[in-house]
C-alpha positions as CSV (number, residue, x, y, z in Angstrom):
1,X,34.5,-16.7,37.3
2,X,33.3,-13.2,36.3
3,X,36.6,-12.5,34.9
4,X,36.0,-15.2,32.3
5,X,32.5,-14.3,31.0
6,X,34.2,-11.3,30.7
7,X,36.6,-12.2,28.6
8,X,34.2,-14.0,26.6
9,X,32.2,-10.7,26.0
10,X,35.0,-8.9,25.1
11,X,36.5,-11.5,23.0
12,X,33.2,-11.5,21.2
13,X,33.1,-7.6,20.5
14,X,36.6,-7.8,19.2
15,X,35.8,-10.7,16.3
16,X,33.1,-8.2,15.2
17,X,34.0,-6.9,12.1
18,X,33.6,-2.7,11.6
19,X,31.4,-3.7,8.3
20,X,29.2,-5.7,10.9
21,X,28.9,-3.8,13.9
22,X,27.5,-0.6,11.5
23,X,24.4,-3.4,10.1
24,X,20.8,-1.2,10.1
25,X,18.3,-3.5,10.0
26,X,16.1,-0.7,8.9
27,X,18.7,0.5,6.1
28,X,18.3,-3.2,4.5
29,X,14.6,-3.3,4.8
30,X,14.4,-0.1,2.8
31,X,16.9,-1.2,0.3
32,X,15.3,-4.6,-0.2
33,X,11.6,-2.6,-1.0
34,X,13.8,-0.7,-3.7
35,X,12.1,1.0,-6.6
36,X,8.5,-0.9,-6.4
37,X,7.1,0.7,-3.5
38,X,4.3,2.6,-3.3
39,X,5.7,6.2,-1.9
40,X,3.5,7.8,0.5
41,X,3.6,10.9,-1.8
42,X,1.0,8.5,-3.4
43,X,-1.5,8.3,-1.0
44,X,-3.9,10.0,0.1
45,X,-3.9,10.7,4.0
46,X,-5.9,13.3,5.7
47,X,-9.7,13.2,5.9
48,X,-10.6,16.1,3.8
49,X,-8.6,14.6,0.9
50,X,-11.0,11.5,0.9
51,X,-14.0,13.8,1.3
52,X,-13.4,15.8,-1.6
53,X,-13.2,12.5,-3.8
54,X,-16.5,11.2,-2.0
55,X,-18.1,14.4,-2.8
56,X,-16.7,15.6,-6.7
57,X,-15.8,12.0,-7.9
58,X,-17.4,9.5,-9.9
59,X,-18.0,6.1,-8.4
60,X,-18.0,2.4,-9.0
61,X,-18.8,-0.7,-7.4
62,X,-17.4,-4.2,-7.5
63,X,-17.9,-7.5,-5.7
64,X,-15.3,-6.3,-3.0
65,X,-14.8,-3.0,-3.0
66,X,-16.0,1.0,-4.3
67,X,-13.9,2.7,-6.3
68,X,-14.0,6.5,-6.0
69,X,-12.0,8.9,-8.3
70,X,-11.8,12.4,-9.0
71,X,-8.9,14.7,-10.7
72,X,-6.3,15.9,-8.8
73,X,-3.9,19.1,-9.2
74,X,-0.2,17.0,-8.6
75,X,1.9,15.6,-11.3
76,X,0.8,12.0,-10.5
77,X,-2.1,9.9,-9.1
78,X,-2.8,8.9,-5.8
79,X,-4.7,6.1,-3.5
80,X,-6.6,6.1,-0.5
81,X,-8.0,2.9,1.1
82,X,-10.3,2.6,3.8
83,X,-12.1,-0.8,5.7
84,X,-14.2,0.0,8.8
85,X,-14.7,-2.9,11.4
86,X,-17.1,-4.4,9.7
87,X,-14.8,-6.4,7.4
88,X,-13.1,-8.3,10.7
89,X,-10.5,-7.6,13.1
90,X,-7.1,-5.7,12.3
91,X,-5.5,-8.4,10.9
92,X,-7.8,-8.8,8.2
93,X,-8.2,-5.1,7.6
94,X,-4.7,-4.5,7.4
95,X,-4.1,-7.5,5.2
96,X,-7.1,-6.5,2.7
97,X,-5.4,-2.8,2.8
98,X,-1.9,-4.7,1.9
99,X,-3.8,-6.8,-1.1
100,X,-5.4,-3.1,-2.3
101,X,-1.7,-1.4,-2.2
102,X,-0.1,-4.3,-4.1
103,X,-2.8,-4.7,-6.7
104,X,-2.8,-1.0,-7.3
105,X,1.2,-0.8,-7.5
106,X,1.5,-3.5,-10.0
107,X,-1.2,-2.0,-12.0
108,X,-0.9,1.7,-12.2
109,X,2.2,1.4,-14.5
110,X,0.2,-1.0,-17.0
111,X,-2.9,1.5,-17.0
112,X,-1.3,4.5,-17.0
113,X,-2.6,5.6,-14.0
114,X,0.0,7.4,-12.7
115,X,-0.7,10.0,-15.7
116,X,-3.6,10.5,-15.0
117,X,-3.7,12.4,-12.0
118,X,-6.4,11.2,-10.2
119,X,-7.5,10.5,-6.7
120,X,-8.6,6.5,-5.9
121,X,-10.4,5.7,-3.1
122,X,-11.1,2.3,-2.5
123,X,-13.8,1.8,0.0
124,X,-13.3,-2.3,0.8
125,X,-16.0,-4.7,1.4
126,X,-16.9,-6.8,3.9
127,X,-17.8,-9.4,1.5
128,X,-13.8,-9.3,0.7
129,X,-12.7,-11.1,4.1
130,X,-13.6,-14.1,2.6
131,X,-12.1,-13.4,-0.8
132,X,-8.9,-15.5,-1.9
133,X,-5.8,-13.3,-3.1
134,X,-6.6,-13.9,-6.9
135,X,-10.1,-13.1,-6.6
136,X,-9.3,-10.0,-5.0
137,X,-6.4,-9.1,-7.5
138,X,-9.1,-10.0,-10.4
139,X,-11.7,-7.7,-9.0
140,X,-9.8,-4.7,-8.2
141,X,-8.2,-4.6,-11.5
142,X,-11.1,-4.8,-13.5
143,X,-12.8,-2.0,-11.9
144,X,-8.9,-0.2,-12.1
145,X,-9.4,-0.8,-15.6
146,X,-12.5,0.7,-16.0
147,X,-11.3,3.9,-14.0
148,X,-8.4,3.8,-16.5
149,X,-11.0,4.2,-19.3
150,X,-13.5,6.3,-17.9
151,X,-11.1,8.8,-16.5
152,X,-9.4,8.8,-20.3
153,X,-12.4,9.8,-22.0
């Protein structure tokens, strides 16, 4: 009996083609993000980075988030996106952080933010945990827009 399962096994491995049996799961996920992702080049990461924008940037507010920006010394711009435990539990800050990353990637290339080299800090608000995608996407890009203009002037 444990001769044929086996067998089985080993029959198995065999019909696995070499193309198959080298699949990376992690490879494809890459590859499928492709060109629109936001690289983490782009962001901002350690605390003193978001201080400095706190403390020599200009500020705006909207119904669900603040908007902090200052100039920066690199090529391009760059985000940083914070939402304390106020807003909810992880899921809902991680899915508001999400919403912040994809409105600001599909809108830094309209806006020409990326020329601009600035530092964004968005500061999200608890109000937002009850906000709907498109109200979200709507608020954030009018305040991106305004950024956009102020920081052009």
């Amino acid at each position: 009996m444990v001769r044929q399962c086996c067998r089985v096994v080993v029959a198995k491995a065999a019909s696995v083609s070499p193309s198959e049996a080298r699949f990376n799961p992690v490879e494809q996920q890459a590859d499928a993000r492709g060109p629109e992702a936001l690289p983490k080049t782009k962001r901002l990461a350690k605390r003193r980075e978001f201080l400095r924008v706190y403390e020599t940037g200009r500020k705006f507010f909207s119904r669900y988030a603040v908007l902090f920006f200052a100039a920066n010394e690199l090529a391009h711009s760059r985000i940083g996106i914070t939402a304390t435990k106020k807003i909810g539990k992880a899921n809902v800050r991680n899915r508001l952080k999400r919403w912040t990353r994809e409105i600001y990637r599909r809108q830094r290339a309209p806006l020409g933010l990326d020329d601009r080299r600035l530092d964004i800090v968005v500061n999200v608000k608890p109000t937002a945990a009850e906000a709907t995608f498109q109200d979200f996407r709507d608020d954030l890009g009018r305040v991106l827009r305004r950024v956009a203009q102020e920081s052009a002037v």
